[in-house]
VEXDREN-2710 file (C-alpha; in Angstrom, 1 decimal):
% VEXDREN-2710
k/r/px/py/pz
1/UNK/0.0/0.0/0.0
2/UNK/1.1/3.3/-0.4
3/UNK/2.0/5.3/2.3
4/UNK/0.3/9.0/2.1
5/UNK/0.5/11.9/4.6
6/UNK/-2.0/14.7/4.7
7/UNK/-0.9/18.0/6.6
8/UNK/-4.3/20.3/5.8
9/UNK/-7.1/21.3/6.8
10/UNK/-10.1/19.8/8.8
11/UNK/-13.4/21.7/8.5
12/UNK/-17.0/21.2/9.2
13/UNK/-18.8/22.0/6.1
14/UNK/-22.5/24.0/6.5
15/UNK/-24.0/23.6/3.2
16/UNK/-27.0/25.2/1.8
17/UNK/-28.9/24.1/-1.1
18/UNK/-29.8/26.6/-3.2
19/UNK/-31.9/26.8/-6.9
20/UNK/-29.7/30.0/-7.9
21/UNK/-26.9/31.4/-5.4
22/UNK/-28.2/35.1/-4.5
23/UNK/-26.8/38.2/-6.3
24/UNK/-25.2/41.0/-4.0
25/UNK/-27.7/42.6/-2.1
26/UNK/-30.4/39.3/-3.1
27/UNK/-31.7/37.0/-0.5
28/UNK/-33.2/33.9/-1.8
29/UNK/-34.6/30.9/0.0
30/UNK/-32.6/27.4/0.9
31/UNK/-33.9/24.2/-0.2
32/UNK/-31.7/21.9/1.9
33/UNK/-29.5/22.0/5.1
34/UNK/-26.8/20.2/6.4
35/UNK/-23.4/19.7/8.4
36/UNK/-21.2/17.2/6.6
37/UNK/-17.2/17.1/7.8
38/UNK/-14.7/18.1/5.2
39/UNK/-12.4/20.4/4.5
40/UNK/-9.5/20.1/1.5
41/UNK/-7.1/18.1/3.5
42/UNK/-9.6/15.5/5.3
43/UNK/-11.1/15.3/2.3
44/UNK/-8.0/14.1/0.4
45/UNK/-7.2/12.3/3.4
46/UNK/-10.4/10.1/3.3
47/UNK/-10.0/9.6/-0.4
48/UNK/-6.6/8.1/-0.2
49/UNK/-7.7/5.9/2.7
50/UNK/-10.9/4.9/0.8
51/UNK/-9.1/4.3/-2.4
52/UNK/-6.4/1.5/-0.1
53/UNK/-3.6/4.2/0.9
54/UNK/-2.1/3.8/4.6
55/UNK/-2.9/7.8/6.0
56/UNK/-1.5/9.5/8.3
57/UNK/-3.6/13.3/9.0
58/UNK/-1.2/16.2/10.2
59/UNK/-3.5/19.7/11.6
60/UNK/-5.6/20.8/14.1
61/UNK/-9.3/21.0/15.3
62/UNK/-10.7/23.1/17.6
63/UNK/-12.2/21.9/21.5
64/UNK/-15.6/21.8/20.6
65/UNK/-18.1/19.0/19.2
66/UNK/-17.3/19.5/15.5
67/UNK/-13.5/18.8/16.3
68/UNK/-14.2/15.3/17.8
69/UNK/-17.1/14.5/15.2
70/UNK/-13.7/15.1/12.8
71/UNK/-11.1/12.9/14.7
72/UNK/-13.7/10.5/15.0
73/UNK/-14.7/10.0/11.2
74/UNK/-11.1/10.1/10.4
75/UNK/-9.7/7.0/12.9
76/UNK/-13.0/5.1/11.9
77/UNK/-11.8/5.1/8.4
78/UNK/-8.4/3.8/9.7
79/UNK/-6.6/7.1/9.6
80/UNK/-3.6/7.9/12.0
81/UNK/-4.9/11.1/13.6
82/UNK/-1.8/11.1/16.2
83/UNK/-0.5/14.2/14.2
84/UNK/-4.0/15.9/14.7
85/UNK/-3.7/18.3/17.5
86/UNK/-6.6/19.6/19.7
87/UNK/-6.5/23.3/20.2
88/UNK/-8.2/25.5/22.4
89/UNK/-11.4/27.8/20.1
90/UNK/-13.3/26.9/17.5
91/UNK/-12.6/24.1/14.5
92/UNK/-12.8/25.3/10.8
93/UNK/-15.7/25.9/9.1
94/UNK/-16.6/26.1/5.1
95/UNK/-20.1/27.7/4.2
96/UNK/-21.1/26.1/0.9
97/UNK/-23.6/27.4/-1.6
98/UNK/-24.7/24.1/-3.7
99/UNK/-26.8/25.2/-6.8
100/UNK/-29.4/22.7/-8.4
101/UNK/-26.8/21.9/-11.1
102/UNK/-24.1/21.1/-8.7
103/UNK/-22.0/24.2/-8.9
104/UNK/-20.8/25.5/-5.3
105/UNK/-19.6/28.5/-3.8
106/UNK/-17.6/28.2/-0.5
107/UNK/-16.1/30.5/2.2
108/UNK/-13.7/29.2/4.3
109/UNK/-13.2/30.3/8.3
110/UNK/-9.9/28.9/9.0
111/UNK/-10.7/28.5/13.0
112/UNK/-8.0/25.7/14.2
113/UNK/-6.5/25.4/11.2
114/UNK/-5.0/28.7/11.3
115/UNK/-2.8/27.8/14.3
116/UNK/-0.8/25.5/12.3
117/UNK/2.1/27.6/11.7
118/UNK/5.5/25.3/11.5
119/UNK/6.0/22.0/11.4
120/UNK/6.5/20.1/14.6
121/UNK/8.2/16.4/15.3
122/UNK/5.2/14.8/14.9
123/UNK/4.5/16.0/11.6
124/UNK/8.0/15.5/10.6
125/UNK/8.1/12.0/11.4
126/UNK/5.2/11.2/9.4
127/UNK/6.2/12.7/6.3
128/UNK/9.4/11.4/6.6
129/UNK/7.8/7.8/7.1
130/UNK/5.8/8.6/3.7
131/UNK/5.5/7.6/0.0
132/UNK/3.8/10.4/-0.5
133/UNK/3.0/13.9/0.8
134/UNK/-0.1/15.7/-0.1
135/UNK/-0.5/19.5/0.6
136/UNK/-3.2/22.1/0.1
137/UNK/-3.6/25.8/1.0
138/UNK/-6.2/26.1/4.0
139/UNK/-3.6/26.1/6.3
140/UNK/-1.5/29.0/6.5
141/UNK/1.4/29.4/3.6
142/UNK/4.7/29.1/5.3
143/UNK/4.0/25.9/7.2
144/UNK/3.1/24.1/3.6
145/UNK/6.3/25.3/2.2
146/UNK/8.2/24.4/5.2
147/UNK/6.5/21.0/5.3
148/UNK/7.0/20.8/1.1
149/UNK/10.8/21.7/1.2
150/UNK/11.4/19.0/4.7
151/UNK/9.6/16.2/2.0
152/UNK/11.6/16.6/-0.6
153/UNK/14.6/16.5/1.8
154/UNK/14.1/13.3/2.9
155/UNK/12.6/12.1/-0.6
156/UNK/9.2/11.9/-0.2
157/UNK/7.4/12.7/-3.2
158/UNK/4.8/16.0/-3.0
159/UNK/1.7/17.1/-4.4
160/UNK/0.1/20.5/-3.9
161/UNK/-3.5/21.3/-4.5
162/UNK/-3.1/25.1/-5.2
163/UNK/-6.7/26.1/-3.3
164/UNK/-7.6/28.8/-2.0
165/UNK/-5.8/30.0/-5.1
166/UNK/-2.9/32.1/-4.0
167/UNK/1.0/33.4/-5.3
168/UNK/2.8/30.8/-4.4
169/UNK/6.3/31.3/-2.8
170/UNK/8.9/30.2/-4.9
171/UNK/10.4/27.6/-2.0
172/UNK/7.1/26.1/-2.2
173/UNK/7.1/26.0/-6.5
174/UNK/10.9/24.4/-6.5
175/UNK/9.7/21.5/-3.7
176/UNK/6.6/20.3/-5.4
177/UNK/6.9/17.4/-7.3
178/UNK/3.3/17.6/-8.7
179/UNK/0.7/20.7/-8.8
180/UNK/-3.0/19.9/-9.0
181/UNK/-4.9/23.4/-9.7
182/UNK/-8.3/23.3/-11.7
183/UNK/-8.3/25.8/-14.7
184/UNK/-9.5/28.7/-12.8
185/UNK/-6.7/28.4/-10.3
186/UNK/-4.1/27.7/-13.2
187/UNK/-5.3/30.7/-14.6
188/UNK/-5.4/33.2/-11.5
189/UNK/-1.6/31.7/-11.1
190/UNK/-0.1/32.5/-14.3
191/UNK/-2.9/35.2/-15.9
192/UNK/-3.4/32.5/-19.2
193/UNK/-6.7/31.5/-19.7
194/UNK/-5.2/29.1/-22.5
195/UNK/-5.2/25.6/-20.5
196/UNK/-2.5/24.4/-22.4
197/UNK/-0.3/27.9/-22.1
198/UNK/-0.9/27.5/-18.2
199/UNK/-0.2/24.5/-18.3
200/UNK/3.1/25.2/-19.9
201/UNK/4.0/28.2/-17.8
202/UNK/3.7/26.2/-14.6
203/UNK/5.8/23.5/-15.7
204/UNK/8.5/25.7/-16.4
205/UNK/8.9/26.3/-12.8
206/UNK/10.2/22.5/-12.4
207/UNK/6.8/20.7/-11.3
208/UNK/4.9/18.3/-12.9
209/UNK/1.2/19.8/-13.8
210/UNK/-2.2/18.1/-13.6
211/UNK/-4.9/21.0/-15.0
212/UNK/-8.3/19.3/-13.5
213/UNK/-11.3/20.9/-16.2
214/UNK/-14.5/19.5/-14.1
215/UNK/-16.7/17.7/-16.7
216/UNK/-13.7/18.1/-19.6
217/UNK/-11.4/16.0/-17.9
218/UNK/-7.6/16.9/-17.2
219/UNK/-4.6/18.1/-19.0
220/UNK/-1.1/16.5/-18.0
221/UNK/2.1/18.1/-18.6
222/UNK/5.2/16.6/-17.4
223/UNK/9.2/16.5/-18.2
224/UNK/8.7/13.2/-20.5
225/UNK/4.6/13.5/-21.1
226/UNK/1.9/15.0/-21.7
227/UNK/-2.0/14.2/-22.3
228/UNK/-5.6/14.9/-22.0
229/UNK/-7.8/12.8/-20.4
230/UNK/-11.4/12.9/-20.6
231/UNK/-14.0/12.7/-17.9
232/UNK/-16.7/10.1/-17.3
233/UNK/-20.1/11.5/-18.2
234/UNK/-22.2/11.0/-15.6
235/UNK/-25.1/13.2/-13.4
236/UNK/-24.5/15.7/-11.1
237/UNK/-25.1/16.4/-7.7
238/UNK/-22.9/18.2/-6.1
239/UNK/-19.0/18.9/-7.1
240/UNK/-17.6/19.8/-3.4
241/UNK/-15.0/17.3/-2.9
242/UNK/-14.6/16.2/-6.8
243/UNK/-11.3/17.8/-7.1
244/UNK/-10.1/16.4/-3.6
245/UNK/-11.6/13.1/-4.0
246/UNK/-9.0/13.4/-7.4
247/UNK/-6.1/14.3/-6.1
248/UNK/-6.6/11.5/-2.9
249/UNK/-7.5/8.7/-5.2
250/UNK/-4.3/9.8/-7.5
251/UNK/-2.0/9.3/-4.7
252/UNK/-3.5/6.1/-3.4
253/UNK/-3.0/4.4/-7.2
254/UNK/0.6/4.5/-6.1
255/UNK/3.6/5.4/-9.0
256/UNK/2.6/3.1/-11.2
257/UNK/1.4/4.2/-14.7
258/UNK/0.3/7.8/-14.4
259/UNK/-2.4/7.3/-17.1
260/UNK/-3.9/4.4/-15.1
261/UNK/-3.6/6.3/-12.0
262/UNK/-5.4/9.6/-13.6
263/UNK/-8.2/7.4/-15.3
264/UNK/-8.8/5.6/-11.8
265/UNK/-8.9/9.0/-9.8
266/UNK/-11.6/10.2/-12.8
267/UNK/-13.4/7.7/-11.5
268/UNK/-13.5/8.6/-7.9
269/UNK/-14.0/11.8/-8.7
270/UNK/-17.1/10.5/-11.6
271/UNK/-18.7/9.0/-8.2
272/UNK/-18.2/11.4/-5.6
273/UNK/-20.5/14.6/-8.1
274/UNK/-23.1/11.7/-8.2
275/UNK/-23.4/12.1/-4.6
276/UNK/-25.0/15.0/-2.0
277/UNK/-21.9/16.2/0.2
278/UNK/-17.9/16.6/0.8
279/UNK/-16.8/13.4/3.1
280/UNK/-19.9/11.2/2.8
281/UNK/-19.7/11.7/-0.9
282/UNK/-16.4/9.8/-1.7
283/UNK/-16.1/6.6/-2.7
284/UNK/-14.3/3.1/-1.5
285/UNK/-11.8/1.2/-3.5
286/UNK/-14.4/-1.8/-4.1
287/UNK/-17.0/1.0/-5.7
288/UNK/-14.3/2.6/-8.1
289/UNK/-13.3/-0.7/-9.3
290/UNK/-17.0/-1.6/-9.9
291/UNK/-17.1/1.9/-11.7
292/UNK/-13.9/0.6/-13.9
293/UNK/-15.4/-2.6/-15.0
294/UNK/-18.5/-0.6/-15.7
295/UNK/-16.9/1.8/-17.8
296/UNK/-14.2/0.1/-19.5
END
């Protein structure tokens, strides 16, 4: 199995369904409630561990219910949560928008996550006990470049989701092995709206790039490859955790093939938009493979 460590974030998503998300100054009424745990680094974390990776979770929750509801889901899915730290204050919170075609808006209160600010032994010795090393940007920027740049020392592998799109330091750019943005954050990173340009422009900083397009699929460009890959065509629900149901399925598949790898984390991702919510949407190893025959 391969081994994965997650240092991000761990939210409690409050989602509201919504026929058309309000205009400024509009106030329209919900169709659908609920709290559902997530946030962009449990959510990879439970994807991996779904998908048959061995996870450990590195961040912090707050003292209060939604931090235990957290560390609980995560150790029932077999998750090392040793490196999750209990802090005094609130956890994180995301407020999601979910419109009848599945689109989402989200804002993001960082709560606990914001007081991981440097790495710490803990953390250290699980990335260092890694495969794999999977970063995102809810927590704050300097301890994912600290924890990026200690990876690649000890030659663990890394791969950055680039979300809450913002510039990224160039320490951070010259440890990441592989960068994950969707086309919107490619393009806030390198002002191209060309997929393919962007695509280019971030590889020239030395990083593998993965462009995730939603229902068009993905663009690779690497130092020996590149390709498009299409998407499954299935019906929405709701995209919240698509892109980190991706990236944690992508890791699980091991180093293997990459087109393998990409077509298998399509799949997760295919599964988890079929499905209402961020953590109870993603799938388990036995469904994507059922998803594969399906779909050959």
């Amino acid at each position: 199995m391969t081994r994965i460590a997650v240092l991000g974030s761990a939210n409690m998503d409050l989602v509201v369904g919504v026929q058309c998300a309000p205009k400024p100054g509009e106030t329209v009424t919900g169709t659908a409630f609920s709290t559902v745990p997530g946030g962009k680094g449990a959510n990879q974390a439970l994807a991996a561990a779904r998908s048959g990776g061995t996870v450990s979770f590195l961040g912090a929750v707050g003292d209060d219910a939604y931090g235990e509801q957290l560390r609980t889901l995560l150790a029932d899915e077999g998750i090392d949560v040793s490196g999750l730290a209990c802090v005094p204050g609130p956890t994180g919170t995301a407020h999601i928008l979910v419109e009848e075609g599945g689109e989402n808006s989200i804002v993001v209160v960082p709560g606990a996550n914001g007081t991981v600010r440097s790495l710490v032994d803990a953390h250290r010795e699980r990335i260092a006990a890694a495969d794999v090393l999977l970063l995102q940007l809810e927590l704050p920027v300097e301890v994912v470049a600290q924890a990026a740049v200690f990876a690649r020392g000890a030659g663990v592998r890394t791969v950055l989701t680039p979300a809450p799109v913002i510039a990224l330091p160039d320490s951070l750019l010259a440890a990441t092995d592989l960068l994950v943005p969707n086309q919107h954050e490619a393009a806030a990173l390198t002002g191209l709206a060309d997929v393919a340009a962007a695509g280019r422009a971030l590889r020239s900083h030395g990083c593998d790039v993965l462009i995730t397009l939603g229902p068009d699929g993905c663009r690779y460009v690497g130092a020996d490859d590149s390709f498009e890959m299409p998407a499954f065509t299935v019906p929405v629900v709701d995209t919240t955790a698509a892109g980190d149901t991706f990236v944690g399925a992508l890791a699980a598949a091991g180093p293997g093939e990459l087109r393998a790898g990409v077509r298998r984390a399509a799949a997760a991702a295919a599964l988890t938009v079929g499905r209402a919510g961020a953590s109870a949407a993603i799938p388990y190893r036995t469904e994507i493979d059922q998803f594969l025959k399906d779909h050959p």
